[in-house]
C-alpha positions, 0 to 999 in steps of 0.5 A: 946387765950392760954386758947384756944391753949394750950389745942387744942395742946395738944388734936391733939398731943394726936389724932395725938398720937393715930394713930401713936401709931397704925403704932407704934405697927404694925411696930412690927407686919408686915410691910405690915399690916403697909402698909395695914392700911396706905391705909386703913386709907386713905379712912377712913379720906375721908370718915370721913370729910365727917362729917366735913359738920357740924362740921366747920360750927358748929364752925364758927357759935358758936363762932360768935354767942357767941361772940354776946350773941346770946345764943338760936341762938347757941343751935339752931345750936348745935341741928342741928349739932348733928342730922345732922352728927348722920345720916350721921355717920349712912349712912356712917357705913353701906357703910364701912362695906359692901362696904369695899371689893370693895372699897379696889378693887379699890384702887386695893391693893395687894393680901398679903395686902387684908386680914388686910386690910378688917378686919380693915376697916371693923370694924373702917369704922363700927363705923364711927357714933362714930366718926361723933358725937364726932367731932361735940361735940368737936366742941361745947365745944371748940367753947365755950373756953372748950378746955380743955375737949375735951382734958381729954377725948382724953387723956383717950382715948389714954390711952385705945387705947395703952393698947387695941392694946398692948393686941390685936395686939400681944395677950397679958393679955390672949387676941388672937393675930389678928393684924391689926383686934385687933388693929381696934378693940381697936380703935373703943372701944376707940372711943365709950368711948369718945362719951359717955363722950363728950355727959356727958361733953357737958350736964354738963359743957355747955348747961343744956337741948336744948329745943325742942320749939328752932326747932318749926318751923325748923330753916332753916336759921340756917341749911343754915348758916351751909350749907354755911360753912359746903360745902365749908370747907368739900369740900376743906377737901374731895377733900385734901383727895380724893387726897391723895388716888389717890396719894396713888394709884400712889405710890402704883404703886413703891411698898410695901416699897414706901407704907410703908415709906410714911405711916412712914413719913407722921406719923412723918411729922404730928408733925411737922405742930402740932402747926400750927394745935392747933393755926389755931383753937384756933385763929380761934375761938378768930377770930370769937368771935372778929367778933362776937363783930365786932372787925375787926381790931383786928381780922386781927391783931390776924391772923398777928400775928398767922401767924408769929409764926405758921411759925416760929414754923413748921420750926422749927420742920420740921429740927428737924424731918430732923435731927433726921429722920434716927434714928426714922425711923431705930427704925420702920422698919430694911429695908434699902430701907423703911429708906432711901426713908423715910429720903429723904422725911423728908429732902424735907418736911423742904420746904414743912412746909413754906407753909403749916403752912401758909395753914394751919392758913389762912383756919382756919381764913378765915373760921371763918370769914365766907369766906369759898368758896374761899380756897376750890376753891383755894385748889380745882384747885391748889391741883389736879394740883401741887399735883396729877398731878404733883405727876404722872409727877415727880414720875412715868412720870419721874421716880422720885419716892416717892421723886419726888411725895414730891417736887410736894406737896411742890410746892403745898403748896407753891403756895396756900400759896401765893394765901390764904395769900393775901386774909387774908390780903386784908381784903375783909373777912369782908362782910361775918360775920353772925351776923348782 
């Protein structure tokens, strides 16, 4: 499994790198092109998991097919997955592009704001089918224990991403300065160069040629297999973030600075539930090779004990993160009022990582086993009435503000926490393995 996790850790800490590169480089531009990408990018990751429909069905399917040497099953499910999120990546372009203006409307962003934000979301929602191919590519070759590619290709990326935005952002190398547009442009190139060469990878390293004969006839009970996994973990996915912007939409009801500090925090927090991110993956896939191999026992020993250090781990990083918050956020941005809200957050998210690492490893497992509907039904009741309405309640009913709004996902968290740990435990899982 550490061939697995290792490179999966790595690979989030670098994606993870890359968008706090970018809040990173624009804090030293504006702050409100800061706050103006943070709301921006919160439609963006809704929109994007939409491609999740394939890619978590891809993985689950891949890696219990492998585990089974049912190889013509799984380029089958390859085939369908790239077809799948292209054409959706495409339909999901066009509507960023030209319906940026309204969307941002909506969201009803402030006047100073709209101008950054447009230009950016214009151009990274512009280039979403980059994005839709990439996952579902990245999905495949970690599903078949290359984890280590997609975590090359992420590298390089960054690496593009850091000195775009440095020549971009502030006009450097004899580039024009455009902020917020210079640093969506370097995001979207960075993001083209990392399909063309998960694409390479994917025909090199993995699979030689899928045949054209393997969807004659159409392999519809693939394509459903997809589906029954794809709904439901891109649901659960898609309502987290729908929530998420209509939690954006209440703290943007505080102000610019609440904006900004949780754009600040939720850069910092990422790192913090890190681990649990690489080993919810990398323990999902091993699950799902073991059910595969119909090695339930062990499947549920594995998740035990992935559980155990996901949490030890987040706690772990959430005090650092605590301890160490007035210095990092003192080194983005000079208001005092952004610090300080921004520090309360750090210190109340130390509780908030409990249950998330738990979260966080339980979806993973119980996805791969197959048991995909019951944590989008959980996430779907508990998250839209702890997290938003509570959010509402403590943070603009009771004037508790961007602290408030904290203690309300905290409570969130936990509670699903309880809920999806039982079910992994009571081992009723078992009845949804695909491979019979």
């Amino acid at each position: 499994m550490a061939n697995l996790t290792a490179p999966i850790f790595i690979e989030t800490l670098l994606i993870m790198l890359l968008g706090a590169v970018d809040t990173v480089m624009l804090s030293q531009y504006s702050d409100n092109t800061v706050a103006a990408v943070g709301v921006v990018n919160q439609l963006l990751n809704l929109v994007f998991l939409i491609f999740g429909v394939t890619t978590a069905g891809t993985s689950v399917l891949c890696s219990q097919y492998l585990g089974a040497g049912q190889s013509k099953n799984m380029l089958q499910v390859v085939g369908l997955s790239i077809l799948f999120n292209a054409a959706v990546g495409i339909v999901c372009s066009a509507a960023l592009y030209w319906g940026a203006n309204r969307m941002l409307s909506l969201m009803e962003l402030r006047p100073e704001l709209i101008h950054d934000g447009l230009s950016y979301m214009r151009i990274v929602g512009g280039g979403a089918f980059l994005q839709a191919v990439s996952l579902t590519l990245s999905a495949v070759l970690r599903s078949a224990n290359k984890a280590y590619y997609p975590m090359m290709v992420t590298l390089i990326i960054n690496i593009l991403n850091i000195f775009g935005n440095y020549a971009l952002i502030f006009g450097k190398f004899g580039f024009p300065q455009l902020g917020a547009e210079g640093a969506a442009i370097s995001t979207t190139f960075s993001r083209s160069v990392a399909m063309l060469l998960l694409f390479f990878l994917l025909f090199r390293k993995l699979v030689r040629k899928i045949p054209f004969a393997y969807f004659r006839p159409f392999p519809m009970d693939k394509f459903k297999n997809l589906m029954s996994i794809g709904l439901p973990s891109a649901g659960e996915q898609i309502s987290y973030s729908l929530s998420q912007v209509v939690i954006t939409y209440f703290i943007n009801m505080l102000g610019n600075e609440a904006l900004t500090a949780r754009t600040y925090a939720m850069n910092i927090i990422m790192f913090t539930y890190l681990f649990s991110m690489a080993l919810g993956q990398g323990g999902g896939i091993c699950i799902g090779h073991l059910i595969g191999e119909r090695k339930n026992r062990a499947a549920l020993a594995l998740g035990r004990f992935c559980l155990k250090w996901s949490i030890i781990i987040s706690i772990g990083m959430a005090i650092f993160s605590a301890a160490m918050g007035r210095t990092v956020v003192g080194f983005l941005s000079s208001n005092p009022e952004i610090v300080r809200m921004t520090v309360t957050v750090l210190m109340i998210d130390v509780v908030l990582e409990l249950g998330r690492a738990v979260n966080i490893f339980c979806v993973y497992a119980l996805r791969s086993a197959g048991d995909a509907n019951y944590p989008f039904m959980v996430g779907l009741i508990v998250m839209w009435s702890c997290a938003v309405g509570g959010a509402y309640l403590f943070g603009i009913t009771f004037h508790g503000g961007l602290a408030g709004m904290w203690w309300a996902f905290t409570l969130d968290e936990n509670i699903r926490a309880v809920v999806l740990s039982r079910r992994w435990n009571s081992c009723k899982w078992e009845k949804y393995s695909f491979v019979r």
